[in-house]
The first five atom37 places (N, CA, C, CB, O) and aatype in JSON, in Angstrom:
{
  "aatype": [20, 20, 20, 20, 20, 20, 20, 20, 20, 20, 20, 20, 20, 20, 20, 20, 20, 20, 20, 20, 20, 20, 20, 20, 20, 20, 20, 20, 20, 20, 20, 20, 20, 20, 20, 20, 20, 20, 20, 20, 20, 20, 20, 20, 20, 20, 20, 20, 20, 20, 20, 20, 20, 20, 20, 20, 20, 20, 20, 20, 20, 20, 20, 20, 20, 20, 20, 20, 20, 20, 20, 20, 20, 20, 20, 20, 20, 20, 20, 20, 20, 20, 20, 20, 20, 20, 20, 20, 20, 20, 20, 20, 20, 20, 20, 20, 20, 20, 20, 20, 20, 20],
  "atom_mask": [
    [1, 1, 1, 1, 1],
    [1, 1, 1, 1, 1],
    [1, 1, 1, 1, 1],
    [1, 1, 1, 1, 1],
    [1, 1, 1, 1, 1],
    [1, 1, 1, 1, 1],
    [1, 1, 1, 1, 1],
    [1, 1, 1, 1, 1],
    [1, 1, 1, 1, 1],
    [1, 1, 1, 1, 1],
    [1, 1, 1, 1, 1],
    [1, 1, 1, 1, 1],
    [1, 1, 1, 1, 1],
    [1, 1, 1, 1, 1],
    [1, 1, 1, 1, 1],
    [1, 1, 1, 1, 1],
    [1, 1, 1, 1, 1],
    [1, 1, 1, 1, 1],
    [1, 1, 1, 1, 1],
    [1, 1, 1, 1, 1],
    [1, 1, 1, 1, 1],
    [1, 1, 1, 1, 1],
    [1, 1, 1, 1, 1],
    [1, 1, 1, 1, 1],
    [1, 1, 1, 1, 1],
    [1, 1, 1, 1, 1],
    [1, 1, 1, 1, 1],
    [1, 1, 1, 1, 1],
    [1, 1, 1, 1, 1],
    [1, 1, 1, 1, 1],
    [1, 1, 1, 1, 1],
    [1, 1, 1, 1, 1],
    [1, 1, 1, 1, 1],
    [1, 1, 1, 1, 1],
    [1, 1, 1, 1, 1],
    [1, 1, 1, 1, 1],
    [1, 1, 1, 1, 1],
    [1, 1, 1, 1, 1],
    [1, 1, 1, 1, 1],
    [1, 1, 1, 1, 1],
    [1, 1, 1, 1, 1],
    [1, 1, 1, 1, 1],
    [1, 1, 1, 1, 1],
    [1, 1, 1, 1, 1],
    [1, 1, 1, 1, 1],
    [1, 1, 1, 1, 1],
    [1, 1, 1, 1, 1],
    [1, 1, 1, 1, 1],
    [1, 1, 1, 1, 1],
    [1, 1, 1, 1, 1],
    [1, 1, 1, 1, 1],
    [1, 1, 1, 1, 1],
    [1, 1, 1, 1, 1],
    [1, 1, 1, 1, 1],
    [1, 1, 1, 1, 1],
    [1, 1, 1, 1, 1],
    [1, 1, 1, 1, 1],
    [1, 1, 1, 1, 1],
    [1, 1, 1, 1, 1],
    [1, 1, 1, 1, 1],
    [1, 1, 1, 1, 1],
    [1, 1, 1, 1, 1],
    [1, 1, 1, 1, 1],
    [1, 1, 1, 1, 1],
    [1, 1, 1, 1, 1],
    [1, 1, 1, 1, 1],
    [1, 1, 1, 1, 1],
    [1, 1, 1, 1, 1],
    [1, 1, 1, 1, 1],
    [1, 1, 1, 1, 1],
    [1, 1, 1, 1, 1],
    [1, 1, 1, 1, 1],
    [1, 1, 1, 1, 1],
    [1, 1, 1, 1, 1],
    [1, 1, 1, 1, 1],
    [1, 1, 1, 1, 1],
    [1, 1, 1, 1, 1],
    [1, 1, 1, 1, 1],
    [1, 1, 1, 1, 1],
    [1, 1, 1, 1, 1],
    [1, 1, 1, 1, 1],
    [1, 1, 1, 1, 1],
    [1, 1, 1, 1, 1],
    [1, 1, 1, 1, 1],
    [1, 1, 1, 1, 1],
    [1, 1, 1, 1, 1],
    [1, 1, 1, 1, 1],
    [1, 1, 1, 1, 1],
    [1, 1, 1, 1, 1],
    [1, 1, 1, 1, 1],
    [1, 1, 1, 1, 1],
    [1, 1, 1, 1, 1],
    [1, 1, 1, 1, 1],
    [1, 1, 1, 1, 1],
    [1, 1, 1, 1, 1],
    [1, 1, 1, 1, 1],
    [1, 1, 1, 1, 1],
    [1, 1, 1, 1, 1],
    [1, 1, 1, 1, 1],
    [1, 1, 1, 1, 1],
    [1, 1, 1, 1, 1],
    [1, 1, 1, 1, 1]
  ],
  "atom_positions": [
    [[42.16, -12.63, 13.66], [43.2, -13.62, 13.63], [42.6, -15.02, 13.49], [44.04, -13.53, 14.89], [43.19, -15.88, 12.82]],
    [[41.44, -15.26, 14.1], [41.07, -16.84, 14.35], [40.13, -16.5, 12.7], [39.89, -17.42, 16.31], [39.35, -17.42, 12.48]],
    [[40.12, -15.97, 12.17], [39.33, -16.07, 10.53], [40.48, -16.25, 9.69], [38.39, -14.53, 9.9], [40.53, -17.1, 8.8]],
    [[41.53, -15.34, 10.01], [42.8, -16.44, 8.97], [43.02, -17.38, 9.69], [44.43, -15.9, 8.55], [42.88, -18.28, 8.86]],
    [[43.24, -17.84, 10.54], [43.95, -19.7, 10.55], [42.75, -20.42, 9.91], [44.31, -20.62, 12.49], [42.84, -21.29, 9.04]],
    [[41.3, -19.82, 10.61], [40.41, -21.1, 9.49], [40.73, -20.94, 8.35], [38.79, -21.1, 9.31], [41.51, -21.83, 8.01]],
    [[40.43, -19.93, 7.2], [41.03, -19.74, 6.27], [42.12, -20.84, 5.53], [41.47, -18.7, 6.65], [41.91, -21.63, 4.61]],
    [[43.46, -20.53, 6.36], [44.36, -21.77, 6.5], [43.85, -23.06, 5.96], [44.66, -22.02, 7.91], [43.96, -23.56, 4.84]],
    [[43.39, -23.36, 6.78], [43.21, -24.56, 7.74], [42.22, -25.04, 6.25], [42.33, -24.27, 9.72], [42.47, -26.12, 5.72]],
    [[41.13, -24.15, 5.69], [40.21, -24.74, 4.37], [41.21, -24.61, 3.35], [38.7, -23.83, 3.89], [40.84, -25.18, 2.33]],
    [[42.47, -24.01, 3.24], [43.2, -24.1, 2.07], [43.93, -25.24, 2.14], [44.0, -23.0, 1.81], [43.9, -25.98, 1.16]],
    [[44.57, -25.56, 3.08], [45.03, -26.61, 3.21], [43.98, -28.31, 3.13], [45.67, -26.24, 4.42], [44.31, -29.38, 2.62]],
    [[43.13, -28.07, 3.59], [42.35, -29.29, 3.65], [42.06, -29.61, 1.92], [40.83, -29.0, 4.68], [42.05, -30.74, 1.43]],
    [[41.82, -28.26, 1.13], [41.29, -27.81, 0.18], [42.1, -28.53, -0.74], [41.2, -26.44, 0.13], [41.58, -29.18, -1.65]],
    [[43.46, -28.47, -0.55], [44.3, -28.41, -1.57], [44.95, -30.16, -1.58], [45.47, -27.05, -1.26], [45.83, -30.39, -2.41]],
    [[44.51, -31.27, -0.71], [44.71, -32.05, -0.48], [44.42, -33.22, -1.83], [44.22, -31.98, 0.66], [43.69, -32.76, -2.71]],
    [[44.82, -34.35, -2.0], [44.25, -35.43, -3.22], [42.56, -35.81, -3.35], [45.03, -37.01, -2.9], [41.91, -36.08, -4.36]],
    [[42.1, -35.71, -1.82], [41.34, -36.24, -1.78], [40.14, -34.91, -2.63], [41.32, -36.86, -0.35], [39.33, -35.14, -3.53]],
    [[40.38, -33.73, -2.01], [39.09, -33.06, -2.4], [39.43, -31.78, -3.8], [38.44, -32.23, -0.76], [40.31, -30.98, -3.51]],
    [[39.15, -31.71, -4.43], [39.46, -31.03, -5.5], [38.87, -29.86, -5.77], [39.33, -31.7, -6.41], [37.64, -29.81, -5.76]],
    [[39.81, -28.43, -6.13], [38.87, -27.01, -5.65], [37.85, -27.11, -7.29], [40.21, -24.96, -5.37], [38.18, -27.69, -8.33]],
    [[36.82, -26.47, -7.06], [35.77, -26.22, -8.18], [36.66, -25.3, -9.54], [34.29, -25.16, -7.38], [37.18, -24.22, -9.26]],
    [[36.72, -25.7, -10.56], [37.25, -24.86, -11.6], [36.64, -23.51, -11.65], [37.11, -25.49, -12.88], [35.47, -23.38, -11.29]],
    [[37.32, -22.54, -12.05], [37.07, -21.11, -12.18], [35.71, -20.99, -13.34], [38.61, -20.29, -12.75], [35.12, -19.91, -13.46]],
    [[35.46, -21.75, -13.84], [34.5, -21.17, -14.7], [33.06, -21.71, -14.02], [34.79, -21.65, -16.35], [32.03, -21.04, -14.05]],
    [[33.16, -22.81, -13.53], [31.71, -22.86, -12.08], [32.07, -22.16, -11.11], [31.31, -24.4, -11.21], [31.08, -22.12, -10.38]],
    [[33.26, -21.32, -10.45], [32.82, -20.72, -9.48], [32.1, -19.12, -10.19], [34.11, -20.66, -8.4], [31.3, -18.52, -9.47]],
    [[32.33, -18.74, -11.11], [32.0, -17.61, -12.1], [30.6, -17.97, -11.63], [32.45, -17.68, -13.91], [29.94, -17.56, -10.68]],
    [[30.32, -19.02, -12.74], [29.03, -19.3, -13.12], [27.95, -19.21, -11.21], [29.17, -21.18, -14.11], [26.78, -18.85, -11.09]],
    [[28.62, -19.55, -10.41], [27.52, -19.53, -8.98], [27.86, -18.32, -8.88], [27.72, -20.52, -7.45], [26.79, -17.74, -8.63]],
    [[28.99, -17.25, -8.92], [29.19, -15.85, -8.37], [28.04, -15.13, -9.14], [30.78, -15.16, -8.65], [27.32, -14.42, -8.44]],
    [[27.69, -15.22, -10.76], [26.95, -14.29, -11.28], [25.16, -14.94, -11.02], [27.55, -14.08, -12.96], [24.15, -14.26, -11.22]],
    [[25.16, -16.25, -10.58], [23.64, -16.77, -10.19], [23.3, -16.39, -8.85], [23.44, -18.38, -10.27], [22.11, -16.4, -8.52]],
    [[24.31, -16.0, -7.91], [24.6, -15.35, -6.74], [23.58, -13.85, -6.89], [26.39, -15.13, -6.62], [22.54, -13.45, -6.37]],
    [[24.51, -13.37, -7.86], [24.27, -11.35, -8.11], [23.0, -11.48, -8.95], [25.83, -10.2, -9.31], [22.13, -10.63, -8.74]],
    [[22.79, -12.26, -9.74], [21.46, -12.28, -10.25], [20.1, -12.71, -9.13], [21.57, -13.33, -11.47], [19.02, -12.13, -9.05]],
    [[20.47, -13.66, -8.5], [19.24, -14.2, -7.22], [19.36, -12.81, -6.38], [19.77, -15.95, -5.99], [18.4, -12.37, -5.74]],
    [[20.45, -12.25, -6.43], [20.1, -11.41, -5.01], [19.73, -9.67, -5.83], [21.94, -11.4, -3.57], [19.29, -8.72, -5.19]],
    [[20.03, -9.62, -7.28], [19.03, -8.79, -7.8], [18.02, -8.93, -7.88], [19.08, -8.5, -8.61], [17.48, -7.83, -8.05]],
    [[17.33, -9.71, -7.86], [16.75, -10.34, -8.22], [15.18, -10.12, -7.24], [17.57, -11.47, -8.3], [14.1, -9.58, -7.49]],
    [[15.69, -10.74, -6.24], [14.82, -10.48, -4.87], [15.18, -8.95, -4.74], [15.33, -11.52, -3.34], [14.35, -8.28, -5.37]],
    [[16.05, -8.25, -4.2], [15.73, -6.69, -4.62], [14.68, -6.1, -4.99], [16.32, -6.3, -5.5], [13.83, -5.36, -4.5]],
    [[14.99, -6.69, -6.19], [13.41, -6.07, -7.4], [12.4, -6.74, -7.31], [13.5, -6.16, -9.11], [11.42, -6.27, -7.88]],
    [[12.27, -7.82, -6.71], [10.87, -8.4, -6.38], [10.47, -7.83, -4.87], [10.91, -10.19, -6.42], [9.29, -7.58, -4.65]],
    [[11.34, -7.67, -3.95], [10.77, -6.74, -2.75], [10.59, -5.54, -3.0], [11.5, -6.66, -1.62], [9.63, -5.12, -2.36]],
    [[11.08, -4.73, -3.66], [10.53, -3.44, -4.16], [9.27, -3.37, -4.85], [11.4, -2.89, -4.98], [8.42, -2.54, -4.52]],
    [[9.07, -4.31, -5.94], [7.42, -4.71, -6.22], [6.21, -4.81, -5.57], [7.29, -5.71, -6.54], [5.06, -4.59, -5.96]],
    [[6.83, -5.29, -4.15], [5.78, -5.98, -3.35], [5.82, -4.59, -2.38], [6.2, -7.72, -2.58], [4.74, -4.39, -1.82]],
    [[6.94, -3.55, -2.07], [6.52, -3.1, -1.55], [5.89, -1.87, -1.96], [7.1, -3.22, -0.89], [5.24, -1.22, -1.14]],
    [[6.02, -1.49, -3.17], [5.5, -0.56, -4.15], [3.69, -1.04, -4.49], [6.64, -0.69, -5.65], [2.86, -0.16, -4.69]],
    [[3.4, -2.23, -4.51], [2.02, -2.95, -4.24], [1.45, -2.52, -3.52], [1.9, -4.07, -3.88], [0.42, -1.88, -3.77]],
    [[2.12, -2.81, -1.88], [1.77, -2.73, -0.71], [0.97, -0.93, -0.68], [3.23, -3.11, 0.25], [-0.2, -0.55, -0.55]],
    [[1.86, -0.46, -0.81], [1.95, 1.23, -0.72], [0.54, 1.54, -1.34], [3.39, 2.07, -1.73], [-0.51, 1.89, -0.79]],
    [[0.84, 1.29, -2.68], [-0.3, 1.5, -4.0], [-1.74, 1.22, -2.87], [-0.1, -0.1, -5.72], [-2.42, 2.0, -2.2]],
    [[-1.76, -0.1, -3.02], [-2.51, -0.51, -2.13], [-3.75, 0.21, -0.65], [-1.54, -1.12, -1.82], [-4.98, 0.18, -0.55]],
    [[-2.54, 0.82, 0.34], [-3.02, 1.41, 1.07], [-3.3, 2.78, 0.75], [-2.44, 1.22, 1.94], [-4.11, 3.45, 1.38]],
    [[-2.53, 3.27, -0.42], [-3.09, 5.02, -0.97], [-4.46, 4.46, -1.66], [-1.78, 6.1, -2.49], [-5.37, 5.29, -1.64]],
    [[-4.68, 3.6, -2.08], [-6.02, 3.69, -2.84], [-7.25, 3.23, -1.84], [-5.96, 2.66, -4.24], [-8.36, 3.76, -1.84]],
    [[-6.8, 2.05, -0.89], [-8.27, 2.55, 0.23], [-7.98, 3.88, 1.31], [-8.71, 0.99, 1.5], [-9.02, 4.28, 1.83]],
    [[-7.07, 4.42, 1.61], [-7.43, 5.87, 2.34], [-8.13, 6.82, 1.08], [-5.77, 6.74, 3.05], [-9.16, 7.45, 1.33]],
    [[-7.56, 6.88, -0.17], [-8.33, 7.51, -0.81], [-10.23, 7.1, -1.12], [-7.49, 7.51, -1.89], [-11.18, 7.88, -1.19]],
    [[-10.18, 5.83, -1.22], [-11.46, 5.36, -1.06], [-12.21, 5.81, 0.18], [-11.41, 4.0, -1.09], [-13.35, 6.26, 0.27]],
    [[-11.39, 5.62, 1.01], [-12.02, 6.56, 2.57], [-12.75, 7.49, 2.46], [-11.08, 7.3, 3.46], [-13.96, 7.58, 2.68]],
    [[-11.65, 8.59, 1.91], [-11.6, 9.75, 2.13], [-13.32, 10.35, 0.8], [-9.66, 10.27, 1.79], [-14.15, 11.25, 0.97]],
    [[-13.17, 9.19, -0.54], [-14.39, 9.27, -1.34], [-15.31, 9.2, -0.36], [-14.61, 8.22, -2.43], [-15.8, 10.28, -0.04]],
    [[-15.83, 7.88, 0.46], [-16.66, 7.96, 1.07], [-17.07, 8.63, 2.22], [-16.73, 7.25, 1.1], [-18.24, 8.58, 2.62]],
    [[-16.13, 9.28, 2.82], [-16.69, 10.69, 4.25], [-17.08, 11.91, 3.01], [-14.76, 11.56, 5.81], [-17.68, 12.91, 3.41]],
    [[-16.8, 11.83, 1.79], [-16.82, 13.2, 0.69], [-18.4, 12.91, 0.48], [-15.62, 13.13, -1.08], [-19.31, 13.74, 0.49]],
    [[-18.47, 11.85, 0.32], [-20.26, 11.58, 0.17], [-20.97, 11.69, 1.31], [-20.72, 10.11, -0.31], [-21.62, 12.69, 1.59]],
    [[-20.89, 10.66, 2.06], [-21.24, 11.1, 2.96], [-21.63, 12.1, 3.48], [-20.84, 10.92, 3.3], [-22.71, 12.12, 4.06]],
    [[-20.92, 13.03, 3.4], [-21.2, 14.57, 4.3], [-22.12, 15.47, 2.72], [-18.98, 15.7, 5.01], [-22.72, 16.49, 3.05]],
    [[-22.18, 15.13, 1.35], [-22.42, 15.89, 0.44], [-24.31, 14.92, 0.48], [-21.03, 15.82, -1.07], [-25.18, 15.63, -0.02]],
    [[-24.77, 13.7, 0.94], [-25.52, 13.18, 1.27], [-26.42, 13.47, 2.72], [-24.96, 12.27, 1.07], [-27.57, 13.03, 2.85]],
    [[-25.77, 14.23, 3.72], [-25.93, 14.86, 4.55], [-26.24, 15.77, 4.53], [-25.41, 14.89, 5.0], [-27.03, 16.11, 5.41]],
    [[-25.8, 16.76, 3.48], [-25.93, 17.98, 3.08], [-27.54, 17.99, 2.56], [-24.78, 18.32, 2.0], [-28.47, 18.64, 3.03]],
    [[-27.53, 17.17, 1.57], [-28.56, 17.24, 1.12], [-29.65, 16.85, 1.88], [-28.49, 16.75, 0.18], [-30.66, 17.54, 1.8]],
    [[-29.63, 15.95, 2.55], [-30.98, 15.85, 3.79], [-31.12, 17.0, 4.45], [-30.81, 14.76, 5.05], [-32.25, 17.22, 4.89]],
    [[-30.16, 17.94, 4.68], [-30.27, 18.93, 5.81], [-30.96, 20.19, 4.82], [-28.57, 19.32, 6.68], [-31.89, 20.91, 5.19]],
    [[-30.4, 20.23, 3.75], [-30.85, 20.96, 2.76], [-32.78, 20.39, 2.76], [-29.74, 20.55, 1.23], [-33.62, 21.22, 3.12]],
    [[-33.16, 19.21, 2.41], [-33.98, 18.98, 2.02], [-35.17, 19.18, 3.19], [-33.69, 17.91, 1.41], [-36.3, 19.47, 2.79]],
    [[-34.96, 19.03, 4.47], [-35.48, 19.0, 5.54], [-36.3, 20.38, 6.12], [-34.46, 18.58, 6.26], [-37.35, 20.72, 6.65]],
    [[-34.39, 21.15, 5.38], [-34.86, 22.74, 5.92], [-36.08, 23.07, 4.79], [-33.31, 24.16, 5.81], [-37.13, 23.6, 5.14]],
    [[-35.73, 22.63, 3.2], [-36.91, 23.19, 2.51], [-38.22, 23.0, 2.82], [-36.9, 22.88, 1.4], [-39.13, 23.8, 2.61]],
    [[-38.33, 21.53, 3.48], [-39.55, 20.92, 3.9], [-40.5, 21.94, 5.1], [-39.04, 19.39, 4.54], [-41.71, 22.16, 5.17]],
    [[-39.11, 22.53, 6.13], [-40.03, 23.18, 6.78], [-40.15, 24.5, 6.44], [-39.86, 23.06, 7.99], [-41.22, 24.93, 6.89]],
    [[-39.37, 25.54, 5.68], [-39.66, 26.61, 5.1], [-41.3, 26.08, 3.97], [-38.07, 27.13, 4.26], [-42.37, 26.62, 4.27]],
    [[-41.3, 25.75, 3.58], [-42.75, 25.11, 2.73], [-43.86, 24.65, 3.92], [-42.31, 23.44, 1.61], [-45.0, 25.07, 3.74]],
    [[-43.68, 24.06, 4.77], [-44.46, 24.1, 5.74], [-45.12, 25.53, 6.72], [-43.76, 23.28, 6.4], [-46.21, 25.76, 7.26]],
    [[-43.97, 26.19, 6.59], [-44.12, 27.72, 7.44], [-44.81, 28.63, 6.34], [-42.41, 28.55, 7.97], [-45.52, 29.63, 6.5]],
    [[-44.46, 28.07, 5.31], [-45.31, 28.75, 4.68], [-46.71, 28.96, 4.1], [-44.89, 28.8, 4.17], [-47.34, 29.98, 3.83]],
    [[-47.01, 27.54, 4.0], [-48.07, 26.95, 4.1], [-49.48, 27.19, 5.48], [-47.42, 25.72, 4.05], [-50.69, 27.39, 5.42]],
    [[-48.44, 27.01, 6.67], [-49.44, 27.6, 7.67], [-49.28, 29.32, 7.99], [-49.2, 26.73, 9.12], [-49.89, 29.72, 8.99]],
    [[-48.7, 30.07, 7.41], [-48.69, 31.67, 6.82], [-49.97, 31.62, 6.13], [-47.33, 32.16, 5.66], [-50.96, 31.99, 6.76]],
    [[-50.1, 31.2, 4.88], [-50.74, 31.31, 3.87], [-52.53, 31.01, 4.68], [-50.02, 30.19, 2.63], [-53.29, 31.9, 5.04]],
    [[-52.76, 29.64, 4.75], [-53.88, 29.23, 5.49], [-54.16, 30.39, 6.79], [-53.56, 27.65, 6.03], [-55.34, 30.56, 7.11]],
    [[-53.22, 31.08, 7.45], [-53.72, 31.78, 8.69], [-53.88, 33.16, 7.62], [-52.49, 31.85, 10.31], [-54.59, 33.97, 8.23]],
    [[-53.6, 33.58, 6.62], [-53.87, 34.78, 5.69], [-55.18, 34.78, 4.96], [-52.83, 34.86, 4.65], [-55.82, 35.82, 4.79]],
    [[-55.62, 33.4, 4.46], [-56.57, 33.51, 4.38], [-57.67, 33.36, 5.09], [-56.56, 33.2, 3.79], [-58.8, 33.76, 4.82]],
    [[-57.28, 32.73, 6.08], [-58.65, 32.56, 7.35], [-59.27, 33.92, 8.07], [-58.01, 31.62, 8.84], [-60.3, 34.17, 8.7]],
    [[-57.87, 34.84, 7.54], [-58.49, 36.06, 8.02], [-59.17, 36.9, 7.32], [-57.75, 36.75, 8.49], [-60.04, 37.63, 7.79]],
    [[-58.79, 36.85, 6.01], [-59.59, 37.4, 4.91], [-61.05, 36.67, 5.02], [-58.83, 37.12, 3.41], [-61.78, 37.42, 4.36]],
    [[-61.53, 36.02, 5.32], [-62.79, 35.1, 5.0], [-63.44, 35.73, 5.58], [-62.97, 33.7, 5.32], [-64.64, 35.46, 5.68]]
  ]
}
Protein backbone atom coordinates (compact mmCIF):
# COMPACT_ATOMS: atom_id res chain seq x y z
CA UNK A 1 0.00 0.00 0.00
CA UNK A 2 2.66 2.66 1.09
CA UNK A 3 4.48 1.82 -2.68
CA UNK A 4 1.27 3.00 -4.39
CA UNK A 5 0.68 6.30 -2.62
CA UNK A 6 4.49 7.03 -3.37
CA UNK A 7 3.84 6.04 -6.71
CA UNK A 8 0.97 8.68 -6.51
CA UNK A 9 2.56 11.09 -4.98
CA UNK A 10 5.76 10.89 -8.15
CA UNK A 11 2.88 11.03 -10.66
CA UNK A 12 1.50 13.78 -9.42
CA UNK A 13 4.61 15.82 -8.61
CA UNK A 14 5.60 14.40 -12.13
CA UNK A 15 2.91 15.71 -13.99
CA UNK A 16 3.14 19.28 -12.63
CA UNK A 17 4.45 22.68 -15.05
CA UNK A 18 7.36 22.78 -13.40
CA UNK A 19 8.98 19.26 -14.15
CA UNK A 20 8.43 17.57 -17.42
CA UNK A 21 8.23 13.53 -17.86
CA UNK A 22 11.29 12.31 -20.27
CA UNK A 23 9.81 11.51 -23.86
CA UNK A 24 9.29 7.85 -24.74
CA UNK A 25 11.99 7.56 -27.10
CA UNK A 26 14.87 8.48 -24.20
CA UNK A 27 13.17 6.43 -21.85
CA UNK A 28 13.56 3.41 -24.67
CA UNK A 29 16.87 4.53 -25.37
CA UNK A 30 18.09 4.16 -21.15
CA UNK A 31 15.69 0.86 -20.93
CA UNK A 32 17.78 -0.91 -23.83
CA UNK A 33 21.43 0.76 -22.37
CA UNK A 34 19.97 -0.66 -19.10
CA UNK A 35 19.60 -4.55 -20.77
CA UNK A 36 22.68 -4.05 -22.67
CA UNK A 37 25.02 -2.83 -19.37
CA UNK A 38 23.47 -5.54 -17.45
CA UNK A 39 24.20 -8.12 -20.38
CA UNK A 40 26.76 -7.04 -20.54
CA UNK A 41 28.44 -7.52 -17.10
CA UNK A 42 26.78 -11.06 -17.20
CA UNK A 43 29.13 -11.94 -19.89
CA UNK A 44 32.00 -10.25 -18.55
CA UNK A 45 31.52 -12.14 -15.06
CA UNK A 46 31.20 -15.31 -16.72
CA UNK A 47 34.64 -14.56 -18.49
CA UNK A 48 36.28 -13.85 -15.44
CA UNK A 49 34.87 -16.64 -13.93
CA UNK A 50 35.55 -19.14 -16.67
CA UNK A 51 39.43 -17.51 -16.36
CA UNK A 52 39.38 -18.01 -12.87
CA UNK A 53 38.43 -21.85 -13.20
CA UNK A 54 40.81 -22.33 -16.36
CA UNK A 55 43.23 -20.95 -14.22
CA UNK A 56 43.12 -23.14 -11.16
CA UNK A 57 42.62 -26.55 -13.48
CA UNK A 58 45.88 -25.71 -15.07
CA UNK A 59 48.09 -25.25 -11.80
CA UNK A 60 46.46 -28.48 -10.01
CA UNK A 61 47.25 -30.04 -13.24
CA UNK A 62 50.75 -28.56 -13.13
CA UNK A 63 50.80 -30.09 -9.58
CA UNK A 64 49.80 -33.10 -10.30
CA UNK A 65 52.87 -32.95 -13.57
CA UNK A 66 55.17 -32.30 -10.93
CA UNK A 67 54.44 -35.18 -7.99
CA UNK A 68 54.33 -37.42 -11.73
CA UNK A 69 58.04 -36.49 -11.92
CA UNK A 70 58.90 -36.42 -9.05
CA UNK A 71 58.09 -39.89 -8.00
CA UNK A 72 59.29 -41.15 -11.89
CA UNK A 73 62.79 -39.19 -10.67
CA UNK A 74 62.63 -41.15 -7.52
CA UNK A 75 62.13 -44.09 -9.23
CA UNK A 76 64.98 -43.76 -10.98
CA UNK A 77 67.43 -43.08 -8.07
CA UNK A 78 65.99 -46.08 -6.35
CA UNK A 79 66.37 -47.97 -9.52
CA UNK A 80 69.88 -46.62 -9.93
CA UNK A 81 71.08 -47.18 -6.34
CA UNK A 82 69.72 -50.74 -6.30
CA UNK A 83 71.88 -51.36 -9.61
CA UNK A 84 74.80 -49.76 -7.90
CA UNK A 85 74.63 -52.26 -5.19
CA UNK A 86 73.71 -55.43 -7.17
CA UNK A 87 77.20 -54.42 -9.23
CA UNK A 88 78.86 -53.99 -6.05
CA UNK A 89 77.69 -57.58 -4.68
CA UNK A 90 78.84 -58.63 -7.45
CA UNK A 91 81.94 -57.39 -7.72
CA UNK A 92 82.90 -58.54 -4.14
CA UNK A 93 81.42 -62.31 -5.36
CA UNK A 94 83.71 -62.17 -8.15
CA UNK A 95 87.07 -60.89 -6.20
CA UNK A 96 86.19 -63.56 -3.23
CA UNK A 97 85.96 -66.31 -6.45
CA UNK A 98 88.94 -65.53 -7.51
CA UNK A 99 90.95 -65.23 -4.35
CA UNK A 100 90.06 -68.66 -3.98
CA UNK A 101 91.09 -69.98 -7.13
CA UNK A 102 94.67 -68.38 -6.67
Amino acid sequence: MLLWVFFLVVLTLSSGSHCSPPSLSLRMRRYTDAIFTNSYRKVLGQLSARKLLQDIMSRQQGEKNQEQEARVRLGRQVESLWADQKKMALESILVALLQKHR
